[in-house]
KEDOLUM-20833 format. One record per residue (C-alpha): residue number from 1; residue in three letters; x, y, z. Coordinates in Angstrom, 2 decimals, always signed. Layout:
N
ATOM    i   aa        x        y        z
ATOM  NUM  ala        X        Y        Z
...
//
This chain:
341
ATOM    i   aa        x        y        z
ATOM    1  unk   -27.06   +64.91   -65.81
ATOM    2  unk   -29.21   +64.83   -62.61
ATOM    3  unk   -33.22   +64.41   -62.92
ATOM    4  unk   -35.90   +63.80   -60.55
ATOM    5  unk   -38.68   +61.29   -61.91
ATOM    6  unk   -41.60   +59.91   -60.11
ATOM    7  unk   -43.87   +57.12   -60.19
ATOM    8  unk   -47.45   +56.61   -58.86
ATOM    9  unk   -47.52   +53.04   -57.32
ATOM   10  unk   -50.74   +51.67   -54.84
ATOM   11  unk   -52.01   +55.18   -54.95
ATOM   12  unk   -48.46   +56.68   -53.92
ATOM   13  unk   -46.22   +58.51   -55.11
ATOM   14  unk   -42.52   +57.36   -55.33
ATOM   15  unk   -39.49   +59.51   -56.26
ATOM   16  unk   -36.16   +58.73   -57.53
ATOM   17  unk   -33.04   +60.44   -58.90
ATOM   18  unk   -31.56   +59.17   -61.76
ATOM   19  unk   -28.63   +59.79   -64.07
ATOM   20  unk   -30.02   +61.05   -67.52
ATOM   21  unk   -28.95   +62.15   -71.25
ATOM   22  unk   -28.82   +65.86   -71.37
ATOM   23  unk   -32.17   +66.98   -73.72
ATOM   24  unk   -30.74   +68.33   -77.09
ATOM   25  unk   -32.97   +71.31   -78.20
ATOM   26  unk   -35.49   +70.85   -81.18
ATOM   27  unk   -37.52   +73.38   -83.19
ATOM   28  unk   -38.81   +76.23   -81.53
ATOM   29  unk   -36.81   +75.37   -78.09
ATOM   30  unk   -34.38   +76.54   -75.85
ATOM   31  unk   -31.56   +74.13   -73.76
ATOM   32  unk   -31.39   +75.91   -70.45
ATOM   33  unk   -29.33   +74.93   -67.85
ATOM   34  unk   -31.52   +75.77   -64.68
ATOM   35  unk   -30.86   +77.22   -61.26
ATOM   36  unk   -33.94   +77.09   -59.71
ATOM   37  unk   -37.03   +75.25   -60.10
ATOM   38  unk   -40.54   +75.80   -58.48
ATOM   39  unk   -42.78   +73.25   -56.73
ATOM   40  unk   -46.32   +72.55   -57.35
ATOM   41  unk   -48.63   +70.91   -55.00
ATOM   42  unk   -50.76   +70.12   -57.84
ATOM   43  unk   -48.14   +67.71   -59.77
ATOM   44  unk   -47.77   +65.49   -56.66
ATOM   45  unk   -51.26   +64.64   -56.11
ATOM   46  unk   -52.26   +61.28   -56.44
ATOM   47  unk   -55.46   +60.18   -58.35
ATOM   48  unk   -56.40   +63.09   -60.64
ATOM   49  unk   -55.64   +61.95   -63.82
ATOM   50  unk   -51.99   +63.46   -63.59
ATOM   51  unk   -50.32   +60.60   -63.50
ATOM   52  unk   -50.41   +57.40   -65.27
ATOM   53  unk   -50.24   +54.53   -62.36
ATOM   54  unk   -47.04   +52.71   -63.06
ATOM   55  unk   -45.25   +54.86   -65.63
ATOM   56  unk   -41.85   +56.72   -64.36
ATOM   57  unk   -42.25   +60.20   -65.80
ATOM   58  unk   -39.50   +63.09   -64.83
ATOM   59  unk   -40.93   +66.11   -62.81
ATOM   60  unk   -40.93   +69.66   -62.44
ATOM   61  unk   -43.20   +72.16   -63.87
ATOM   62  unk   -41.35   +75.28   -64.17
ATOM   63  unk   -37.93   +76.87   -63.67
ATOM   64  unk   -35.41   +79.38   -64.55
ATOM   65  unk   -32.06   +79.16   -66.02
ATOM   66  unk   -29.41   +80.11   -68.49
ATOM   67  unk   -29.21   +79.68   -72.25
ATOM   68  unk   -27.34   +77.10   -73.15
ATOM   69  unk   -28.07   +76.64   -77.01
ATOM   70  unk   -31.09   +77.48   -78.78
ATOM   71  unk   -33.44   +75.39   -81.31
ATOM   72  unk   -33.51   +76.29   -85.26
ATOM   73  unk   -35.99   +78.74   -85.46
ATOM   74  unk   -35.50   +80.53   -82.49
ATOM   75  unk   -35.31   +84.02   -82.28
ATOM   76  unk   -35.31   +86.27   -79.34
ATOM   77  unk   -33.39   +84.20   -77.34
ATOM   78  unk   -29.64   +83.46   -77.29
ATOM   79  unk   -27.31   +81.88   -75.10
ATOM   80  unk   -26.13   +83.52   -71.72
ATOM   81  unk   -29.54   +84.77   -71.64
ATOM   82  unk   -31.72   +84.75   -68.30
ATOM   83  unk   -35.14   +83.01   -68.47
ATOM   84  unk   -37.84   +81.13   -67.30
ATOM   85  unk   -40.58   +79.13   -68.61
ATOM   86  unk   -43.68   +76.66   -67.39
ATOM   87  unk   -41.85   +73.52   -68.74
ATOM   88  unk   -41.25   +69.63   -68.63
ATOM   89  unk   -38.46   +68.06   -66.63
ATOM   90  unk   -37.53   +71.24   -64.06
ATOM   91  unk   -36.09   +69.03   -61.42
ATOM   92  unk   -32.86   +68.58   -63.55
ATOM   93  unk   -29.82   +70.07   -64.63
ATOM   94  unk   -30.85   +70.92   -68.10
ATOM   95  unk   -33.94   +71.17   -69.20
ATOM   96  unk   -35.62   +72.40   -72.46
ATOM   97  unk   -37.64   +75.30   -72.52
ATOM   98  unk   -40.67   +76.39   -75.53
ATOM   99  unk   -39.68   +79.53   -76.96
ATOM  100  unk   -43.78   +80.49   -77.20
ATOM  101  unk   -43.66   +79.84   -73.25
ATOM  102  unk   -40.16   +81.11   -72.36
ATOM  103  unk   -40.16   +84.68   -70.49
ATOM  104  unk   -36.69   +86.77   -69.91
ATOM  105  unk   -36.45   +87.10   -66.23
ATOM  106  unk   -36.54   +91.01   -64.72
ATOM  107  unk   -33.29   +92.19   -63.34
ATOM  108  unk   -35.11   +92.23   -59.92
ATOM  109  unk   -35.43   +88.40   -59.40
ATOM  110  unk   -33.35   +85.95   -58.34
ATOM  111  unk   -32.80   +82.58   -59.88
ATOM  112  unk   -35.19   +81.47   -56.56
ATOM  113  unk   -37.60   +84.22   -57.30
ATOM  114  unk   -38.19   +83.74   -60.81
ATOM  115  unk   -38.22   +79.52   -60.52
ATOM  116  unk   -41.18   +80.29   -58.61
ATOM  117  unk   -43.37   +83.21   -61.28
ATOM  118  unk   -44.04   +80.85   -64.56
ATOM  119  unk   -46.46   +78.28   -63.59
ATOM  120  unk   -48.04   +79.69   -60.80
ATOM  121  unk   -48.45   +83.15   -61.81
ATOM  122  unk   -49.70   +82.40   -65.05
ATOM  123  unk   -52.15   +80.57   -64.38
ATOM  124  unk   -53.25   +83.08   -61.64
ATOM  125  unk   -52.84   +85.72   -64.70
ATOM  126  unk   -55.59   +83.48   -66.26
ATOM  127  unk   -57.94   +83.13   -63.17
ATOM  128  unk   -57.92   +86.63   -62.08
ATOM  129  unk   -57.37   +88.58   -65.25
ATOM  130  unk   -58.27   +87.02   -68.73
ATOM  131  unk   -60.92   +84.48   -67.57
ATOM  132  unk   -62.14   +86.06   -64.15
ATOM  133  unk   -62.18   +89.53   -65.56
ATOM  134  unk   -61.29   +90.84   -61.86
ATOM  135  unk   -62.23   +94.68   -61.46
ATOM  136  unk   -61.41   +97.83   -59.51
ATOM  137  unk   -63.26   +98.05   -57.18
ATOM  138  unk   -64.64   +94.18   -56.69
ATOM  139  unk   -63.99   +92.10   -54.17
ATOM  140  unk   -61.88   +88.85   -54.67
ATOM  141  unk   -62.06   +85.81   -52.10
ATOM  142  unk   -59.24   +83.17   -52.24
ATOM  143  unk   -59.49   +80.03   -50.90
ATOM  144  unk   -56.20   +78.55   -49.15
ATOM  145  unk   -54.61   +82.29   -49.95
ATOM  146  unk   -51.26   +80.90   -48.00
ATOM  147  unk   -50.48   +78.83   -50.94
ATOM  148  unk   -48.30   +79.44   -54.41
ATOM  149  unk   -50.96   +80.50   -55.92
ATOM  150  unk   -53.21   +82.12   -54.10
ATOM  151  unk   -50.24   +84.47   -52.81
ATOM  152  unk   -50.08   +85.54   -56.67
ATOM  153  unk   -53.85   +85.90   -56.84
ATOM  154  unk   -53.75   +88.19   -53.63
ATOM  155  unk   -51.18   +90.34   -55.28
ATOM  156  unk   -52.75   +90.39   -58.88
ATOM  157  unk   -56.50   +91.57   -57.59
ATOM  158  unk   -54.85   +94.45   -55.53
ATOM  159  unk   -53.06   +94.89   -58.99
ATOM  160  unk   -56.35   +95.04   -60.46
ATOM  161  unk   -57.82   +97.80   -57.62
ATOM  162  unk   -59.83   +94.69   -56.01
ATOM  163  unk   -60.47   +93.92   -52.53
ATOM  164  unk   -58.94   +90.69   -51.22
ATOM  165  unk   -60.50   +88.28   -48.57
ATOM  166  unk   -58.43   +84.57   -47.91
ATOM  167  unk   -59.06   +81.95   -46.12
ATOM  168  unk   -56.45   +80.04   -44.26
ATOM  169  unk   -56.52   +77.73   -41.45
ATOM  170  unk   -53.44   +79.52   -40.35
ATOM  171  unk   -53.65   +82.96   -38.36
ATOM  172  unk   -50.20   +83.42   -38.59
ATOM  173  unk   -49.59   +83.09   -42.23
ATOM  174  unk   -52.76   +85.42   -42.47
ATOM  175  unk   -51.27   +87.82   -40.59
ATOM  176  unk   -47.93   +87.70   -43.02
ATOM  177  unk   -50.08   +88.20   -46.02
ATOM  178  unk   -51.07   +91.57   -44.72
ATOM  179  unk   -48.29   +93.19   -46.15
ATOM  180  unk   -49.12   +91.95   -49.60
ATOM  181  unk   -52.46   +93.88   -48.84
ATOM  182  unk   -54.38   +91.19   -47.38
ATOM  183  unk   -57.75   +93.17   -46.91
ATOM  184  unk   -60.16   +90.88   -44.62
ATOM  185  unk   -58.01   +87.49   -43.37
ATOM  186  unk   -60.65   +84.62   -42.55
ATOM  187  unk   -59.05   +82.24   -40.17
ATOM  188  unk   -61.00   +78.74   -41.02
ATOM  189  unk   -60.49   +75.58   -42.33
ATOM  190  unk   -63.88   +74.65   -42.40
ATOM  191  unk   -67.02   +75.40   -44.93
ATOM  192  unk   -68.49   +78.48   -42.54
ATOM  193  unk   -67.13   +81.50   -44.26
ATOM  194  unk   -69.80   +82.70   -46.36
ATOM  195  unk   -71.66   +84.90   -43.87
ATOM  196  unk   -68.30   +86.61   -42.89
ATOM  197  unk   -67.76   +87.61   -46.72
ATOM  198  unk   -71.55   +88.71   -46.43
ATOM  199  unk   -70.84   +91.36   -43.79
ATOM  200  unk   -67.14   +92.35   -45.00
ATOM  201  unk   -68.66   +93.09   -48.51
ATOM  202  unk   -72.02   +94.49   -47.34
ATOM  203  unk   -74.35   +92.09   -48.14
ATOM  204  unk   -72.45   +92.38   -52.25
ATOM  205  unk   -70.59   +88.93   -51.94
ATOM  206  unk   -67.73   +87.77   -53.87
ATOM  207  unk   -67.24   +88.78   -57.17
ATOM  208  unk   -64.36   +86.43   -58.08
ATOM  209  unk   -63.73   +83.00   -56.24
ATOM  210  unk   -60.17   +81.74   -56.82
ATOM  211  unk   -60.86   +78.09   -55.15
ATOM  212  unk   -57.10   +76.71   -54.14
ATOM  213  unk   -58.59   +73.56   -52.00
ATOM  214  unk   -61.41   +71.83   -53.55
ATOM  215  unk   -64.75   +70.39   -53.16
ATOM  216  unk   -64.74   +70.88   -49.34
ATOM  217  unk   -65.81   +74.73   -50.33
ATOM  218  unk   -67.18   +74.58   -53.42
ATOM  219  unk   -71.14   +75.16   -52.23
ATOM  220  unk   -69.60   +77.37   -49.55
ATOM  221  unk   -67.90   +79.80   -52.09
ATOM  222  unk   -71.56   +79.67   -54.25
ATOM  223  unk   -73.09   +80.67   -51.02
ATOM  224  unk   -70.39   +83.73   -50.59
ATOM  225  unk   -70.37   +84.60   -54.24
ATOM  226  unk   -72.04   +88.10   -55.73
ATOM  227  unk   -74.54   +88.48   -58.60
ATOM  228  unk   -73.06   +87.71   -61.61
ATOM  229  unk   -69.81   +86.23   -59.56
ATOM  230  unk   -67.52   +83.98   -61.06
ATOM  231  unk   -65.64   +80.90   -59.70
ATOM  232  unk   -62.35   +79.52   -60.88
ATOM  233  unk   -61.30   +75.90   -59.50
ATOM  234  unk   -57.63   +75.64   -59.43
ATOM  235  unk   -57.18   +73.23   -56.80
ATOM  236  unk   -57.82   +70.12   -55.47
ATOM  237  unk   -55.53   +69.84   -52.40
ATOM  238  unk   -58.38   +68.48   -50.10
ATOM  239  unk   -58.99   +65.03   -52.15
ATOM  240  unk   -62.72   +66.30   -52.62
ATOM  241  unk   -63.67   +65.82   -56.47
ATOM  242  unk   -66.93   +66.04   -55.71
ATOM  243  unk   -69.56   +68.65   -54.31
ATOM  244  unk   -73.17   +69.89   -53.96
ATOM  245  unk   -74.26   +72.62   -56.92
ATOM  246  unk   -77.32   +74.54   -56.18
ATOM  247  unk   -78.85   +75.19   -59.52
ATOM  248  unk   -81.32   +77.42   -58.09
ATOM  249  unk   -78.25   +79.54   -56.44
ATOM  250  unk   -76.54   +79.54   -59.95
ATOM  251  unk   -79.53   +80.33   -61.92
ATOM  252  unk   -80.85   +83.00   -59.82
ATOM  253  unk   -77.54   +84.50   -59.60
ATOM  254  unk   -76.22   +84.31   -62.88
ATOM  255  unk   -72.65   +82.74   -61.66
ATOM  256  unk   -69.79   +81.34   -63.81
ATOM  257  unk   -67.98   +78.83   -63.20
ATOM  258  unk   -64.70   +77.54   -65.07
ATOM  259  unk   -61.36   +75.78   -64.45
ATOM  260  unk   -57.86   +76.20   -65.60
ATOM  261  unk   -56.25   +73.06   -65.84
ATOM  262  unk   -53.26   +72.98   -68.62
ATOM  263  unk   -54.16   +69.17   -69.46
ATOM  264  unk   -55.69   +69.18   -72.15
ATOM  265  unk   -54.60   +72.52   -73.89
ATOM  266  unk   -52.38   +72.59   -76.93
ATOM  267  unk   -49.15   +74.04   -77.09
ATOM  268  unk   -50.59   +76.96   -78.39
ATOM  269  unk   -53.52   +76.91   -75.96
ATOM  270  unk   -50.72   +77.13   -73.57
ATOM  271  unk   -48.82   +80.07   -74.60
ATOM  272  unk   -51.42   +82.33   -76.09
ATOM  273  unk   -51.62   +84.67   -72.47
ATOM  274  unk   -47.54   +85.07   -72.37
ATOM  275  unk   -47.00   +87.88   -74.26
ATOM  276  unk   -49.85   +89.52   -72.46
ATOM  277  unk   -48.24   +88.45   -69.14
ATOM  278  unk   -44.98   +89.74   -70.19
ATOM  279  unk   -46.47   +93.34   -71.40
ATOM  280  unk   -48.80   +93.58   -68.25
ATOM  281  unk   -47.51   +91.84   -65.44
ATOM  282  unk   -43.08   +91.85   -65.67
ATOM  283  unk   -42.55   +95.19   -65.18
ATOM  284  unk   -44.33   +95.07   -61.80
ATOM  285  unk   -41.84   +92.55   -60.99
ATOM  286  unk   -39.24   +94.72   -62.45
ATOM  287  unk   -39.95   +97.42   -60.47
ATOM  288  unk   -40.38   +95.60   -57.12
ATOM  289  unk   -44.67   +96.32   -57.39
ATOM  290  unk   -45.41   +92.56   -57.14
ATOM  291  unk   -43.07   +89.90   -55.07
ATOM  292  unk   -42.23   +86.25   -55.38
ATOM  293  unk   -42.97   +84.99   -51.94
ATOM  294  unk   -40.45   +82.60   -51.63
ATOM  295  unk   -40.86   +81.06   -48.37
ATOM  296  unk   -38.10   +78.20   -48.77
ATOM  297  unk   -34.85   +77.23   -50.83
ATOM  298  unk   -34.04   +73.75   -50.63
ATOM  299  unk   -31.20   +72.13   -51.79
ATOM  300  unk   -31.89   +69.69   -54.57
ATOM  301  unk   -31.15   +66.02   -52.75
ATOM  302  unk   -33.68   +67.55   -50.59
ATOM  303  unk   -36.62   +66.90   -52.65
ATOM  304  unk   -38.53   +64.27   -50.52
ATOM  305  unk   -38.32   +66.35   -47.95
ATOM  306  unk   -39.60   +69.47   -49.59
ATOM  307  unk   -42.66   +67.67   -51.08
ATOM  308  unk   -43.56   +66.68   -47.89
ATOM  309  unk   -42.87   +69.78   -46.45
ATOM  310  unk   -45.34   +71.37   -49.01
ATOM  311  unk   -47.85   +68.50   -48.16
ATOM  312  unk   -47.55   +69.54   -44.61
ATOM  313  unk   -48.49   +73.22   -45.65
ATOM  314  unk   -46.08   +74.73   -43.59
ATOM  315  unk   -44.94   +77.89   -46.45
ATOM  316  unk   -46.49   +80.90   -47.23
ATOM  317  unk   -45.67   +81.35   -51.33
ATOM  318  unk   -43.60   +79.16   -52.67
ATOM  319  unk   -40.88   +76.17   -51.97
ATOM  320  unk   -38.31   +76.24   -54.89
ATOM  321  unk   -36.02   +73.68   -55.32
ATOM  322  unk   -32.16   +74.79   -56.29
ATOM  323  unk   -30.35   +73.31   -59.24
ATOM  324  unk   -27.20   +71.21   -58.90
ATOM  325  unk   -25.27   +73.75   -60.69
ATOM  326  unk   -26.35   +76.66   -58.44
ATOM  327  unk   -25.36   +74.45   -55.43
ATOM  328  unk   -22.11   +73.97   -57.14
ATOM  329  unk   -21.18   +77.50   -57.80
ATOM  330  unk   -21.98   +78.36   -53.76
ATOM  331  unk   -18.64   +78.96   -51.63
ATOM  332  unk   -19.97   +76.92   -49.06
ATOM  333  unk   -22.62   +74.06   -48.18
ATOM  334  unk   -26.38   +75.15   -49.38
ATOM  335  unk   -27.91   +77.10   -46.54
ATOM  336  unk   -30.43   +78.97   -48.63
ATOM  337  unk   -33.93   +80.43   -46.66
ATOM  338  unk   -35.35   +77.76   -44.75
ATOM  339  unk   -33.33   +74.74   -46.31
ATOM  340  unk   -33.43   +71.90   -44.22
ATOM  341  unk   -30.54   +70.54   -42.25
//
């Protein structure tokens, strides 16, 4: 089968398609032949302790597919049936999925739509909702709110009854995030935005800081942040690991601040907040309440290109790579939204 695997070489990154076994499943897993899989700025980046330097590992965090065969022990699942899951390998034909982490996917989504919801919403879920405790009635500021994840963030604090600000050094992809409810759109780049989130809140500040860039903001967002305010670092897009912390701000304050990387969570670790993610947040999908954002399908030879395209930052939501079995099955050549030429 087809698999995308990369390699991190003088501080690049180098990718190559290769000709692979097809995973058998194990315990507890699920052989899924995908459709679509999701991209993720985050496992492309270069020097963050993602990568081992040297070793070829295959890629792709999350997808959706069909059942092929399922693992002994497995119940719940069977084959024909449509889901998705954050997983290993997603840039392939067949991939195998962990029951614990495996979701069915809502009627309502595409193969595209739903390659892009397991990763990135879940660990939104887990920003805004079970560690950020987001409120009705509190107001939410997203950093780089353009991107994969902080389009889900948007959509799950107006879920919550929240008021959304985002930055984005983009006026245009502000303005298309006002339909996803997009309540005060800060057009910057730059470290200036805290007195701006001063006046649109009244003086209250942030309550919840969902930080999708890095250390370029960090004192920024302490600056902007509310008494008792909380601060969740998700990315690191801007290279900047490290950043001025006002311990007088903090302590005066009272703020929080946490991450949610996956590295060094168990299995178990990993999958405790699907079923709750399932209950609370897929039948909003089901019923058309919260959307995807798929900005771009591209077809899967195309990879290169769509990494740098994400580098570039030129999507709103999320690029999603199609599966060499969904490009077989199309009557014609891929043309899917936005694919390259």
């Amino acid at each position: 089968m087809q698999s995308w695997w990369m390699q991190i070489v003088d501080g690049a990154a180098q990718l190559e398609r290769r000709d692979v076994a097809v995973p058998e499943p194990g315990p507890g897993q699920l052989q899924v032949r995908l459709h679509a899989a999701g991209l993720n700025r985050g496992e492309f980046l270069v020097g963050h302790g993602l990568h081992a330097p040297g070793a070829w590992k295959a890629i792709g965090g999350e997808g959706a597919g069909e059942v092929l065969a399922v693992g002994a022990g497995v119940d719940g699942f069977r084959p024909g049936d449509r889901v998705m899951a954050r997983c290993a390998g997603a840039f392939a034909e067949v991939a195998l999925f962990d029951v614990a982490e495996t979701m069915p996917v809502p009627a309502a989504l595409s193969w595209e739509d739903a390659a892009g919801v397991p990763l990135t919403w879940l660990v939104a879920f887990d920003m805004v909702v079970r560690q950020g405790g987001l409120r009705e009635g509190e107001w939410l500021l997203v950093n780089g709110v353009s991107s994969g994840v902080g389009v889900a963030a948007l959509q799950l604090g107006k879920l919550q009854g929240a008021r959304v600000i985002g930055t984005s050094g983009s006026a245009a992809k502000l303005q298309a995030l006002a339909a996803l409810g997009l309540d005060v759109p800060l057009h910057t780049r730059a470290a200036d935005f805290a007195p701006a989130v001063r006046a649109a809140t009244g003086g209250h500040g942030a309550d919840l800081v969902v930080n999708a860039v890095g250390g370029s903001v960090f004192a920024e967002n302490l600056r902007a942040m509310a008494f008792e305010g909380r601060h969740a670092t998700v990315g690191l897009v801007d290279g900047v690991l490290h950043a001025e912390v006002d311990l007088e701000l903090l302590h005066r304050q009272r703020l929080t601040l946490f991450g949610v990387s996956n590295k060094l969570r168990s299995k178990a670790q990993k999958a405790a907040g699907v079923p709750r993610f399932v209950a609370e947040v897929l039948p909003h999908f089901a019923a058309g309440r919260l959307r995807a954002q798929v900005d771009r399908v591209v077809a899967f030879d195309a990879l290169p290109a769509a990494k740098a395209q994400m580098e570039a930052g030129a999507h709103v939501g999320k690029i999603v790579l199609r599966a060499p079995a969904a490009e077989a099955a199309l009557p014609h050549a891929v043309a899917g939204r936005g694919d390259p030429a």
